[in-house]
Structures are given as structure tokens and as C-alpha cells.
N, C-alpha and C positions, 0 to 999 in steps of 0.2 A: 504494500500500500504506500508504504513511503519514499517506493520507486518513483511510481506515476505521478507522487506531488514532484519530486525533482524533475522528473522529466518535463512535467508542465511548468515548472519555473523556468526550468533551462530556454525551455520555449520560449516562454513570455519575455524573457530577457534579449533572447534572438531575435525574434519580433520589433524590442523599443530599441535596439542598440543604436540606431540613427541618432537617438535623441540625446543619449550622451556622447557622439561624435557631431553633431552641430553644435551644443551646448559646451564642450569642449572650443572649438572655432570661433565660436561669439563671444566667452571668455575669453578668449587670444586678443579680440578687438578691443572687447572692454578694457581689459589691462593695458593695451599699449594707448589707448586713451585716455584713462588713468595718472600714466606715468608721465606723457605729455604734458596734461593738465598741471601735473605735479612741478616738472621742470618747467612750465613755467610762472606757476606762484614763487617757485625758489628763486629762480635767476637773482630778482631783485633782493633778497635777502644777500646771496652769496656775493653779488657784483660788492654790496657794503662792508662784506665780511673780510673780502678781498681788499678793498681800499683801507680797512683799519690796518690788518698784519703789515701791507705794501704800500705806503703813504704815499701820495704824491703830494710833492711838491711840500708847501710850508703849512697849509691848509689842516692838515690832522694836528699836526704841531701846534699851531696857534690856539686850535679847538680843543686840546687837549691842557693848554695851559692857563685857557682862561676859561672857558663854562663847562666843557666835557663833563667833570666829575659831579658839580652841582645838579646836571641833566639826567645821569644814570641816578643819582642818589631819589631826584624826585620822582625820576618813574618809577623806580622799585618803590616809594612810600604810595604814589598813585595805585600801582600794580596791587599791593599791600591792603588798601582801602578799599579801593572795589572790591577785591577779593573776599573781603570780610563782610562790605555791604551787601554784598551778593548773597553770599551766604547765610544769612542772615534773614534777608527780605524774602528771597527763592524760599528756602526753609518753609520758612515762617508762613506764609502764604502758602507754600505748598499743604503745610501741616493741616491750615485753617481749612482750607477747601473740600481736603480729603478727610478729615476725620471728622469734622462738624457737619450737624445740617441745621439751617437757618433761612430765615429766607432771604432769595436773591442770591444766593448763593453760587447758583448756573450764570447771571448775570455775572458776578465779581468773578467766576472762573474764567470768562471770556475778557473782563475788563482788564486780568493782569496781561493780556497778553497784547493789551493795545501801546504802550510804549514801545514793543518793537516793529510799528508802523511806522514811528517816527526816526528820522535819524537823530541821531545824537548829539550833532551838532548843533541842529535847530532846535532842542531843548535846552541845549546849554547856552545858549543866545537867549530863550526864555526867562530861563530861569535865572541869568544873568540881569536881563532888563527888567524885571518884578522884583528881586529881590537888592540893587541895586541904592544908592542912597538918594535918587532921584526915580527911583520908582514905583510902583501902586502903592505896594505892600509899605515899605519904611515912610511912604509920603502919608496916607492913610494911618496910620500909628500916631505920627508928630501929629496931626487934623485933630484925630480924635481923641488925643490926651493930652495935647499940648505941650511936647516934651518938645525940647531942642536936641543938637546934638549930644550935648552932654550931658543926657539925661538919661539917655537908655545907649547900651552896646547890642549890636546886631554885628552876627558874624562875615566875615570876609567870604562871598560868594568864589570870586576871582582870589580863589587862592588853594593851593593843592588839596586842604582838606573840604572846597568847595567843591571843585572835580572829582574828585573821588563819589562825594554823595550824590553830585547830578548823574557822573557816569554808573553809579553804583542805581541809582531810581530809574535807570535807561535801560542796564543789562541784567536787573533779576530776575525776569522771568526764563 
């Protein structure tokens, strides 16, 4: 009996082999499409990678001796920020959506996913000009309380722990 099942697998196997010898072939395209694509998102990493070890000219020297190390220090604290606001927000909203039920809740599952409609940019332009010492937000504060500037501290938007939270409200979901 458990001839005729192998004999009939054997079969059935004869019968599809087409299909993993095109599907073999169409993989062959995928991957060397793949690796294209691959080489070239790299190029432009490595052309720079190549210009640090092989400097031309005075240009890496210059950059190297007067902002270079301020620049790596703020993106690793940038990197650093995000990393954690993400983590954090992503979580945290992931936690809320999946484990609770409340209402609107199908609503706010769709709603975190609309910051990644916007570029980033253009929120950081936002939330630059609202929060701003000439705009809505800080102008509507002094209006309605009648503080001066020396009256209340509001944080520095345009400033790395500013970035960090606009890019971090942009890329949690």
C-alpha cells in the first residue's frame, strides 16, 4: 500500500517539476534585480566612504578640523532620540490599540498611521513655525496670560532635542 502512495507522489512530483524549474529562473531575475537595486542605493554610501579613507584635496581636512566631530556627535545624540522616541510612542500605541478596547479605537489604529503620509520635512517646518516664539502657540500663551518673555521658558524647537521629538512624532508608527 505504501508502494502506490510513493508511486503516486513520484508522479505528482513528475507532473509539477516545470514549476520549480521556472520558479527557479524567475528567482534568477529577481535576485539579479535585487542586487542591482542594491548596488545602487550603495554607490552613494561607498563613493563617501571612499572620499573619507582617500581625501581629496584640503576639503576632508578642513571639515575634519573644524565641524566634522560636532556633526557625528549630534547625529549619534539625534540617532539616540529618535531611537528612544520611537520606541516609546511605536510601543506604547502599539500596546494601547492591541490590548484595549475602547471606542474609536479602529479610528486611532488608522490615525497613527497618518504621519507617514507626510514627509518629514514638512512637519518639521510645522512644527517649527507653531511652536516658534513668533508663532500661534507661544503668541496665544503671552495673549492669554499676559506673560512677557520673561515670564515663562518654552523649549528650543530648532535644537537637536527639538529634532529628535518632531523626527521621533514622524517615524513611530
Amino acid at each position: 500500500m505504501s508502494e502506490i502512495n510513493l508511486s503516486a507522489g513520484a508522479a505528482a512530483l513528475r507532473r509539477f517539476s516545470w514549476i520549480s524549474r521556472s520558479r527557479g529562473q524567475n528567482m534568477r531575475g529577481w535576485s539579479a534585480l535585487a542586487i542591482f537595486v542594491a548596488l545602487l542605493v550603495a554607490v552613494p554610501i561607498l563613493v563617501v566612504f571612499g572620499h573619507v579613507f582617500v581625501p581629496a584635496g584640503e576639503v576632508w581636512r578642513h571639515l575634519a578640523d573644524t565641524v566634522l566631530v560636532s556633526y557625528v556627535i549630534n547625529t549619534l545624540w539625534l540617532v539616540f532620540g529618535v531611537g528612544i522616541g520611537v520606541f516609546v510612542l511605536g510601543v506604547g500605541t502599539a500596546w494601547l490599540v492591541t490590548m484595549c478596547r475602547f471606542p474609536g479605537r479602529a479610528l486611532l489604529e488608522w490615525g497613527l498611521l497618518l504621519p507617514l503620509a507626510v514627509p518629514a520635512y514638512a512637519i518639521a517646518y510645522s512644527y517649527a513655525g507653531m511652536l516658534d516664539y513668533a508663532g500661534p502657540v507661544q503668541t496665544g500663551l503671552r495673549d492669554w496670560f499676559g506673560w512677557s518673555r520673561a515670564d515663562y521658558w518654552f523649549p528650543n524647537i530648532r535644537s537637536v532635542g527639538g529634532a529628535a521629538g518632531v523626527l521621533a512624532f514622524v517615524l513611530y508608527p
